[in-house]
N, C-alpha and C positions, 0 to 999 in steps of 0.2 A: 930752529925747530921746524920752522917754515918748508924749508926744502928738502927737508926728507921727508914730511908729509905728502908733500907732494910727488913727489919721487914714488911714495910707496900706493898712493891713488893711481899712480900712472900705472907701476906693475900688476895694480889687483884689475885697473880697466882692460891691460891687455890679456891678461890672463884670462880673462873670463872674455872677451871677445874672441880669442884663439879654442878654448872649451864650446863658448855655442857654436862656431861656425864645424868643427871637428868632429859636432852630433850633426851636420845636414846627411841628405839621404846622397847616396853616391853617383857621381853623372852618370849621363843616360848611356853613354858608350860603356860603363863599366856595369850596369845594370843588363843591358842586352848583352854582353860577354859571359855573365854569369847566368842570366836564365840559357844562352844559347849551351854551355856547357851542361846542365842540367836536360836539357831537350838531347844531346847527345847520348850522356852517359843512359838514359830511359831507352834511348833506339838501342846502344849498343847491349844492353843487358837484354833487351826482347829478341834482340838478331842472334846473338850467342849461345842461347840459352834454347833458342828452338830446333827441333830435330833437323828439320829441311835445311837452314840456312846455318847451323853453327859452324861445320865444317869449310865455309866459305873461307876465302880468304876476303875478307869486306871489312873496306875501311868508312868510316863514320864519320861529317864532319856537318853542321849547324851555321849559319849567319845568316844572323834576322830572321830566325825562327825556320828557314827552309832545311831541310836536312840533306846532303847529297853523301851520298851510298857510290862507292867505286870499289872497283877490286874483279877479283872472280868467282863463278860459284859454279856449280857442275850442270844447271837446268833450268831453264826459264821458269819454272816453277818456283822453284828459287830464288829465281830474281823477282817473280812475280811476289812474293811470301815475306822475302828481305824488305822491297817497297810498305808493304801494306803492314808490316809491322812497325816501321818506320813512320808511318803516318799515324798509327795511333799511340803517339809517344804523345807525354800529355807535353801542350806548349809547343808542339810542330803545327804551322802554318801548310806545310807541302813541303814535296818530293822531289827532289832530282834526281832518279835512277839510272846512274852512268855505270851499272854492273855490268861487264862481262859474260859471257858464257863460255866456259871452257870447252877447248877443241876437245871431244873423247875418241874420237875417231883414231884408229894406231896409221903413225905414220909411216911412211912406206922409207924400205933402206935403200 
């Protein structure tokens, strides 16, 4: 009777050691992964959504809270307006504006 008592103290110890450690909070790389997602998807629904820059072609990417903006858009105005929307994305630290501006000029044949 002895050793399956024990036996079954051993199961209910681990079980509940494997349950509390299962509720800790999530490391710090998968905590900054998901606010950094959250800080993107806030820039890309402001950039998309506003007249000047939706037409862009602007991609959106976040780490460690910086946002960096690539792609093209037809006007430094644009690029200017993509930036500054981007920065007010709640959870963005700063900017890296590596947009483009598209050549409008017609090329010659």
């Amino acid at each position: 009777m002895k050793p399956i008592s024990n036996t079954l103290s051993a199961v209910f110890l681990a079980a509940t050691l494997l349950a509390v450690t299962g509720c800790s909070s999530p490391p710090p790389d998968t905590t900054q992964y998901l606010a950094d997602v959250d800080v993107t998807n806030k820039a890309k629904a402001a950039i998309f959504t506003d007249p000047l820059t939706k037409d862009g072609q602007i991609d959106v990417s976040t780490t460690k809270g910086v946002v960096q903006l690539t792609g093209v858009v037809s006007s430094q105005a644009a690029k200017e307006r993509a930036g500054h929307l981007a920065r007010q994305a709640s959870g963005a630290f700063g900017v890296k504006n590596d947009l483009q501006i598209a050549n409008t000029e017609p090329q010659p044949k």
